[in-house]
C-alpha positions as CSV (number, residue, x, y, z in Angstrom):
1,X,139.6,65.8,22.5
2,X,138.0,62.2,23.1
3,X,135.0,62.4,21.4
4,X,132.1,63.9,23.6
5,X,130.0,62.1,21.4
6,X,131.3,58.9,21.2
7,X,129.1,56.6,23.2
8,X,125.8,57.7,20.8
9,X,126.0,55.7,17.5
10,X,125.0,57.8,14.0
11,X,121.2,58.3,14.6
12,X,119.1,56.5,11.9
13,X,115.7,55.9,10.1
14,X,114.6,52.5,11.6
15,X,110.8,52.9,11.1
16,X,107.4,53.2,13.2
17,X,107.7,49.9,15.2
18,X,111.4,51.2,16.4
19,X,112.1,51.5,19.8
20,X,115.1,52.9,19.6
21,X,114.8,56.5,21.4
22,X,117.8,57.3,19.6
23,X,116.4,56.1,15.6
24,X,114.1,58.4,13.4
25,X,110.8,56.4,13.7
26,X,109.2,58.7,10.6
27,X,111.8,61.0,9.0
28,X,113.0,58.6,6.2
29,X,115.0,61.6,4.6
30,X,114.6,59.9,1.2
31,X,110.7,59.4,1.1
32,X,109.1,61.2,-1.6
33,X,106.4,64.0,-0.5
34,X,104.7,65.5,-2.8
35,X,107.0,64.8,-5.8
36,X,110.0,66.2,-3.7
37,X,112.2,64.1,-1.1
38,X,111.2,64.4,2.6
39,X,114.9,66.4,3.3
40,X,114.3,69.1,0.5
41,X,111.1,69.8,2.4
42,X,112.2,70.0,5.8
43,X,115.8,71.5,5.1
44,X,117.0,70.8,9.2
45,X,119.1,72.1,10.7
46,X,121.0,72.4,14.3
47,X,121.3,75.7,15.8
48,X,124.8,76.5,17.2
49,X,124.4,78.7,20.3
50,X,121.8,76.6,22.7
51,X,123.2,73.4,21.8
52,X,127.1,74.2,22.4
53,X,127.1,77.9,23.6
54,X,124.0,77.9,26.6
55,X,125.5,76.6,30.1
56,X,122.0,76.0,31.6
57,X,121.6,79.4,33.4
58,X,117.7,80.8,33.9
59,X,117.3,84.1,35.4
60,X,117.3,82.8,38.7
61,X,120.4,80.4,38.6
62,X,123.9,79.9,37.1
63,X,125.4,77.4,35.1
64,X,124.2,73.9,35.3
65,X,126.0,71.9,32.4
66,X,129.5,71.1,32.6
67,X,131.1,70.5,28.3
68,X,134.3,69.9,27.5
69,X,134.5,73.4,25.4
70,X,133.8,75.2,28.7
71,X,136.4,75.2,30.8
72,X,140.1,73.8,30.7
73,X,141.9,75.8,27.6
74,X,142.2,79.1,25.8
75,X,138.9,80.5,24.5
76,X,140.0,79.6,21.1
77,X,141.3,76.7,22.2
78,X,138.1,75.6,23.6
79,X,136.0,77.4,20.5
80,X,138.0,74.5,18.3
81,X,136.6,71.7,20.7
82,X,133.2,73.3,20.9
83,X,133.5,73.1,17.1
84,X,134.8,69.5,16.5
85,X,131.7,68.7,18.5
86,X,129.4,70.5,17.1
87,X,130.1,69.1,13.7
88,X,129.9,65.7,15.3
89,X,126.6,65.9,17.0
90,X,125.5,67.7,13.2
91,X,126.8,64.9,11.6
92,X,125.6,61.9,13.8
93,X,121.9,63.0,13.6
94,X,122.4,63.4,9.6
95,X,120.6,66.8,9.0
96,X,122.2,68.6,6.1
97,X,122.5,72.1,7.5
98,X,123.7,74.3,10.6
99,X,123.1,77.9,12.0
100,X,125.7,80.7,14.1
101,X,126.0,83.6,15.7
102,X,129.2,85.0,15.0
103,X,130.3,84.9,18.9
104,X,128.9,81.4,19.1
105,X,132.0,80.2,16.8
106,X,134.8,82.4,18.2
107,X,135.2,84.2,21.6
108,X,135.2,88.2,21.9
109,X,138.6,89.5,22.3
110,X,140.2,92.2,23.9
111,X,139.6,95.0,20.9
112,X,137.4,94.9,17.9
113,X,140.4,93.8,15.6
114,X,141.4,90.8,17.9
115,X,137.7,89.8,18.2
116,X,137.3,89.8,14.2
117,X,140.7,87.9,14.3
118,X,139.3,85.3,16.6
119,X,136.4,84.9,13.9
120,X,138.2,85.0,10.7
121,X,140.6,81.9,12.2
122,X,137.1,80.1,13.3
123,X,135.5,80.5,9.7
124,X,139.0,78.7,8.7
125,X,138.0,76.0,10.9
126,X,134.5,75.6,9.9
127,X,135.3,75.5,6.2
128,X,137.3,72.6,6.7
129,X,134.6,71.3,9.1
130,X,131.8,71.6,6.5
131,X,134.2,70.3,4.0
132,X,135.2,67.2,6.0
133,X,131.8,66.5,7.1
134,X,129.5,67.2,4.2
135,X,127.5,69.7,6.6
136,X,126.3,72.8,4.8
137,X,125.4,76.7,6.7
138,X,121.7,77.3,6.7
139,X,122.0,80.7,7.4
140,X,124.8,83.0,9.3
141,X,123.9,85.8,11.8
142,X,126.3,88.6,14.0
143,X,125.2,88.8,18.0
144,X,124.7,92.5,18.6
145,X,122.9,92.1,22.0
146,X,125.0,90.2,24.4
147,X,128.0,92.8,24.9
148,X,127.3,95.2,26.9
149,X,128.4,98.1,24.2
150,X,124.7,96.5,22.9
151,X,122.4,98.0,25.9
152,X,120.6,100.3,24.0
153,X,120.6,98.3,20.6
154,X,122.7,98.0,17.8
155,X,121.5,99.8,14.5
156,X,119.3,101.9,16.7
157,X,121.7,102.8,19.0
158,X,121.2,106.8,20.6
159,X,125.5,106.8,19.8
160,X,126.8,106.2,15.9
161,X,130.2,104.4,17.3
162,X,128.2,101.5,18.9
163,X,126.1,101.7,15.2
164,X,129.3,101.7,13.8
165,X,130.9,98.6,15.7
166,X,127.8,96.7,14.6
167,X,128.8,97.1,11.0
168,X,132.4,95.6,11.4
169,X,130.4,92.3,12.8
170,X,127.5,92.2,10.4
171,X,129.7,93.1,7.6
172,X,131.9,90.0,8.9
173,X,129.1,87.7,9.5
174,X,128.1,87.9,6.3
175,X,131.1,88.1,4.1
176,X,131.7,84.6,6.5
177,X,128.1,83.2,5.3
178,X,129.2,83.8,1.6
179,X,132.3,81.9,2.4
180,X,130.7,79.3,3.8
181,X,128.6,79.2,0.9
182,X,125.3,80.2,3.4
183,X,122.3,79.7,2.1
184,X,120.6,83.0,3.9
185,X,121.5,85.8,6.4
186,X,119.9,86.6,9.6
187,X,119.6,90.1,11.3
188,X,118.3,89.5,14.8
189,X,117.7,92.5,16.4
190,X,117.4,91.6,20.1
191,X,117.6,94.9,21.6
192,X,116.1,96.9,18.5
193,X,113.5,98.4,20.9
194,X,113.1,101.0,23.9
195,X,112.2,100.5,27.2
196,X,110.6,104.1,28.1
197,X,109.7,107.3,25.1
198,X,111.7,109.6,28.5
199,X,114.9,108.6,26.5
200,X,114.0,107.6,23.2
201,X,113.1,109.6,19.6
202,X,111.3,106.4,18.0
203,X,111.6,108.2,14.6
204,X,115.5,109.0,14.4
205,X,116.0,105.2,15.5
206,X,113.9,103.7,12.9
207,X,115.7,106.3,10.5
208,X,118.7,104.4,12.0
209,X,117.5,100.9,11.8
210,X,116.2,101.6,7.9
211,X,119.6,102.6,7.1
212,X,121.4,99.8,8.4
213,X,119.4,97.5,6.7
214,X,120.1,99.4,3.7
215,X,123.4,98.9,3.7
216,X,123.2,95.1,4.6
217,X,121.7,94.9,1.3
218,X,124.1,97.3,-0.4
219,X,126.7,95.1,0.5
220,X,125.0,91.9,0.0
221,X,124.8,93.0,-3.7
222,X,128.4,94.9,-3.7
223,X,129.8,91.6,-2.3
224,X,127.6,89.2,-4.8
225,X,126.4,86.9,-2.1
226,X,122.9,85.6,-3.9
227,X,121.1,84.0,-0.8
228,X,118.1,86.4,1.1
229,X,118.6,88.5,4.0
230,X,116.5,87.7,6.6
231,X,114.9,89.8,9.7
232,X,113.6,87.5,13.0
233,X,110.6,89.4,14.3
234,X,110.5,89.3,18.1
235,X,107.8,91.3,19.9
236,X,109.6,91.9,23.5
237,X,111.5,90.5,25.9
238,X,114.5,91.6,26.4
239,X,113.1,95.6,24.9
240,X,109.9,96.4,26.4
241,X,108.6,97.9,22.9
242,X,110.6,95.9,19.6
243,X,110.6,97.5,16.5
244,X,110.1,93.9,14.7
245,X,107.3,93.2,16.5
246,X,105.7,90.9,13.9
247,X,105.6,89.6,10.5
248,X,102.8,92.7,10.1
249,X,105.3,95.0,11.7
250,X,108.6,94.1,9.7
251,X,106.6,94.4,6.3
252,X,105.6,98.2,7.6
253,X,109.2,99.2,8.2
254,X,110.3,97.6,5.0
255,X,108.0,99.2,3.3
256,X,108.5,102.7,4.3
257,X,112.0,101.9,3.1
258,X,111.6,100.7,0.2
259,X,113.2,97.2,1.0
260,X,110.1,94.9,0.7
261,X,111.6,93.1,-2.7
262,X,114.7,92.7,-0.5
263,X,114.8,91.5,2.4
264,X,112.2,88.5,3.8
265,X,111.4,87.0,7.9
266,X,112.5,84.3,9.1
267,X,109.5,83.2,12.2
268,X,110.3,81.9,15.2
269,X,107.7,80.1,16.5
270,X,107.7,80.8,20.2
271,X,108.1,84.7,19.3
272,X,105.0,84.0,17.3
273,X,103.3,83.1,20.2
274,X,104.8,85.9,22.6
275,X,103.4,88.4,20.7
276,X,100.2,86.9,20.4
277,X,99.6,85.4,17.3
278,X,99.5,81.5,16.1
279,X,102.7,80.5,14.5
280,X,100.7,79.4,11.2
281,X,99.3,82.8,11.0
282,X,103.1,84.7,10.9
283,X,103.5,81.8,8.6
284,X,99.9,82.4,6.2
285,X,101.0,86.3,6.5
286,X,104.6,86.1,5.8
287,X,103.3,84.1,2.9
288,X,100.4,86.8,1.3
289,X,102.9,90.0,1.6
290,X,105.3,88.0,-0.1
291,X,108.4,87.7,2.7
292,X,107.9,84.4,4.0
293,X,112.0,83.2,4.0
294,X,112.8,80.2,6.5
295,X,111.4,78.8,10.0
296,X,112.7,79.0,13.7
297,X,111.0,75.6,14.8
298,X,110.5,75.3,18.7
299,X,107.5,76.3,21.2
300,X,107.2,78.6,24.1
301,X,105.4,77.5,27.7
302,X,101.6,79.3,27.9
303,X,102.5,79.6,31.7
304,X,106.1,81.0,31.6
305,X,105.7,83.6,29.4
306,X,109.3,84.3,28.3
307,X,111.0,83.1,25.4
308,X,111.8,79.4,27.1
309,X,113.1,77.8,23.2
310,X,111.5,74.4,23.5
311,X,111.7,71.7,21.1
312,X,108.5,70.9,19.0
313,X,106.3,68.2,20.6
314,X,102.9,69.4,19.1
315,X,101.9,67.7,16.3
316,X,98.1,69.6,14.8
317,X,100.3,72.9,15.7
318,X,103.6,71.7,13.8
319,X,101.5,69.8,10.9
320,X,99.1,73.2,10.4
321,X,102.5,75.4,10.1
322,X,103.8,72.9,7.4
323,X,100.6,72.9,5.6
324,X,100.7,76.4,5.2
325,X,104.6,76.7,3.9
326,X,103.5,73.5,1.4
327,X,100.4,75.9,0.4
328,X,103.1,78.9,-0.1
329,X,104.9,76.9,-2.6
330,X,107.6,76.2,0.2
331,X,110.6,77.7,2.1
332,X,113.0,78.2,-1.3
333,X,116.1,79.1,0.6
334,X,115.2,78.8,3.9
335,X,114.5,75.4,6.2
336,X,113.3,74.2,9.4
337,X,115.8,75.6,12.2
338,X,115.9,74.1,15.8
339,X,116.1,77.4,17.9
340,X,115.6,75.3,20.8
341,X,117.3,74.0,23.8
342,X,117.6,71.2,26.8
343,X,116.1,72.2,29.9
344,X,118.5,73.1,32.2
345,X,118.6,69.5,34.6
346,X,118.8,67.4,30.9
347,X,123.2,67.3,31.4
348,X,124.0,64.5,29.9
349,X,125.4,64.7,25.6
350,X,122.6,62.3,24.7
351,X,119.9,65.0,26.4
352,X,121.0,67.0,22.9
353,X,120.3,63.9,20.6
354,X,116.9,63.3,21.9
355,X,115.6,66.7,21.8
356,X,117.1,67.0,18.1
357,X,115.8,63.3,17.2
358,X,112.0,64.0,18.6
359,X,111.6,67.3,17.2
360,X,112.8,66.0,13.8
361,X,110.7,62.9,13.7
362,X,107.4,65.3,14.7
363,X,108.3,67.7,12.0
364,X,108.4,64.6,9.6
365,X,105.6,63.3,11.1
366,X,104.1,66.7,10.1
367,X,105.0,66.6,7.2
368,X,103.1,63.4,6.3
369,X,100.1,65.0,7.9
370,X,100.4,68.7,5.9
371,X,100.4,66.0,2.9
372,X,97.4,63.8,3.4
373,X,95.8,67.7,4.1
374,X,96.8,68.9,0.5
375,X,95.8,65.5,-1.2
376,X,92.6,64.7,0.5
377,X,91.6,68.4,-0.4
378,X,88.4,69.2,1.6
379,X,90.1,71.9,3.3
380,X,91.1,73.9,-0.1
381,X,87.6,73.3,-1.2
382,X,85.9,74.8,1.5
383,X,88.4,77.8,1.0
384,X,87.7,78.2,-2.8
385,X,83.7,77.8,-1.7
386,X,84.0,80.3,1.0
387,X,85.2,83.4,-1.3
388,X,84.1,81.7,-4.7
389,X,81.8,85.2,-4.9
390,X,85.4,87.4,-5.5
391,X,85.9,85.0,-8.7
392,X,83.1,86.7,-11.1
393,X,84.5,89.3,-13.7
394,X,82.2,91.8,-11.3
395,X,84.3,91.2,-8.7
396,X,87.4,90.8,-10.3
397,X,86.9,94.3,-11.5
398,X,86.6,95.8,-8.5
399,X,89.7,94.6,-7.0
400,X,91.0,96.0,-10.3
401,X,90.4,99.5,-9.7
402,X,88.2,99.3,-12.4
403,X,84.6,100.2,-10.2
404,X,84.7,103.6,-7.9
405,X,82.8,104.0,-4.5
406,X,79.9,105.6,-6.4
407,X,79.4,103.0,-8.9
408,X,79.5,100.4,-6.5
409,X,77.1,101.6,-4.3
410,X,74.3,102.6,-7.2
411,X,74.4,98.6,-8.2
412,X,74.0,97.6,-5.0
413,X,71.7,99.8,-4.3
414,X,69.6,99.2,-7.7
415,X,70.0,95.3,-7.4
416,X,68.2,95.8,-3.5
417,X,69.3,92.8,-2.7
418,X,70.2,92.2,1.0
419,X,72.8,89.3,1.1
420,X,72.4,86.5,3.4
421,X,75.3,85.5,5.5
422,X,76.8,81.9,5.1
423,X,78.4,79.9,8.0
424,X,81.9,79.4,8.3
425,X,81.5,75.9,9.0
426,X,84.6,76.5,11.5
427,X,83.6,73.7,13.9
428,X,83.4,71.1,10.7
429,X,86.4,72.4,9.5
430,X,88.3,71.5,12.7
431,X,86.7,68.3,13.3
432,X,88.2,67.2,9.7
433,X,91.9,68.9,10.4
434,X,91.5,66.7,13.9
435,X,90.6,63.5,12.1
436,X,93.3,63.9,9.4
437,X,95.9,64.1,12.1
438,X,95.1,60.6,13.1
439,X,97.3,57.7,12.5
């Protein structure tokens, strides 16, 4: 294949008075943030399926993009071009790390042996991608919602053969991660949901869905691949009712099965906002019930409402989502993923490098902002002031288990004090967060 690439020159850090649309203006990989380089922070990477797999269709229209990998050869013929550009595109913009599906890297064939065949030879050819190109695998996921087999869900599936066919291409997909030396593993459950309680025991299918992720960690363990499984909570669309709803909701089903220490999220921002939270609160609460694992960075549209998978362009929400994975000690494992895609009338290849190359330079810009946050301070100190109170040894001990009801109550009661409230000082608070955005 002539290169579809070839006309856009490797995409570089030229500074703030660049204007170059196609240079990184602020993501100077190499700068030191906080005593770590800007890249370790971030950890980018390019997500497979919109960039190489989407063909522009909306519910309302067909195909709009015409790529090489398309049309014009065998489906593993073309999943080799789609491939050789991907890798390109990956390695022109210079972020270190990638993401698939495993149908995004090889095509379904006519049985389930022929389409695991199809994968196996595509792992092959991404191995000697990654080696070529110096590209590493973020994290690896299997696409159990697309086929039609998939209607009713995967793991909770009303029939055990469809629960069963989702095992050959998790099992797959993640044996393939560990090859690839993945850094994570994704379970995207895109149809683990109902659409009416007429046809549906919601206990027997999260009894289902518990013991599929059970196994997923079995055989994480059994195969000794030492990177974190991952669940994507998505409230709806395309299941009326998910059983990942939220960060909230994925802790609850973990918990009941006793996978909690296991198995962590990985937040998509425009889910975040579907089901009706901020994105930096499924970050702040991924963060205190201990699962916070990697980031799905894009942004939904307030007046769609679907999952339209946007590239970042806002900086107060991007920078308030870093500060809050800087304040949780960072992503470990897990990076900044671009589950995001060009509109469907942006056809041209260099449509792809400037969504990548904006959303990277705001998350960098971000970055810089979630810093000057940390090291100016304010905002921690009017934390710490706020709940300062829960610091005595009196308090202490109550969160300790070490004061009943009763006793409580009787020094309250003796003391006869009645407490006056304090403001919040949320106004002040947003006024500083808006000036230190500045610049």
């Amino acid at each position: 294949m002539t290169s579809y690439f070839q006309a856009i020159a490797p995409v570089r850090f030229r500074g703030r008075d660049s204007d170059d649309p196609l240079s990184y203006r602020h993501y100077d990989k190499d700068r030191i943030v906080l005593g770590k380089r800007m890249e370790e922070h971030l950890r980018f990477a390019v997500c497979y399926w919109h960039s190489f797999c989407w063909t522009g269709l909306d519910p309302f229209g067909g195909q709009t993009f015409e790529r090489p990998w398309f049309q014009g050869g065998s489906p593993m013929e073309l999943a080799a071009v789609k491939a050789e550009a991907a890798f390109e595109l990956f390695s022109k913009l210079g972020v270190p790390y990638y993401t698939f599906h495993d149908r995004d890297v090889a095509p379904e064939g006519a049985t389930p042996r022929e389409s695991r065949e199809n994968f196996l030879r595509m792992v092959d050819l991404l191995a000697a991608h990654q080696q070529r190109s110096g590209v590493k695998l973020l994290w690896g996921t299997a696409n159990l919602f697309s086929h039609r087999r998939f209607m009713a869900g995967a793991a909770t599936n009303p029939d055990p053969a469809v629960f069963a066919q989702a095992a050959i291409q998790v099992r797959d997909a993640l044996e393939a991660t560990h090859r690839l030396g993945g850094q994570n593993y994704v379970l995207w459950g895109g149809r683990e949901g109902y659409e009416t309680l007429l046809n549906t025991r919601i206990g027997q299918e999260l009894d289902q869905m518990g013991r599929f992720l059970s196994m997923v960690v079995e055989h994480k363990h059994k195969i000794g691949f030492d990177g974190a499984i991952l669940i994507e909570p998505k409230p709806r669309e395309p299941s009326k009712h998910q059983y990942d709803f939220d960060v909230a909701t994925v802790y609850g089903l973990l918990v009941r099965h006793g996978l909690e220490k296991e198995i962590k999220v990985n937040i998509e921002a425009n889910h975040a906002t579907l089901s009706g939270h901020s994105f930096e609160h499924e970050i702040a609460m991924a963060s205190a019930l201990g699962i916070l694992g990697s980031i799905d960075m894009n942004r939904g549209d307030a007046q769609l409402g679907w999952d339209t998978d946007q590239f970042p362009n806002n900086l107060p929400e991007t920078a308030l989502a870093l500060y809050h994975i800087l304040q949780a000690g960072g992503l470990g494992s897990g990076g900044l993923n671009f589950d995001a895609k060009v509109r469907r009338q942006s056809l041209d290849a260099e449509d792809l490098f400037h969504g990548h190359v904006g959303a990277i330079d705001l998350c960098a810009r971000a970055l810089l902002v979630a810093e000057k946050l940390i090291q100016d301070g304010r905002l921690a100190q009017a934390l710490d002031a706020r709940y300062a109170g829960w610091a005595s040894t009196e308090a202490q001990a109550i969160l300790d288990g070490r004061v009943t009801l009763e006793q409580l109550a009787d020094r309250a009661l003796q003391a006869n004090a009645d407490p006056a409230p304090v403001s919040g000082r949320q106004e002040l608070l947003e006024n500083l967060f808006n000036r230190l955005c500045e610049g």
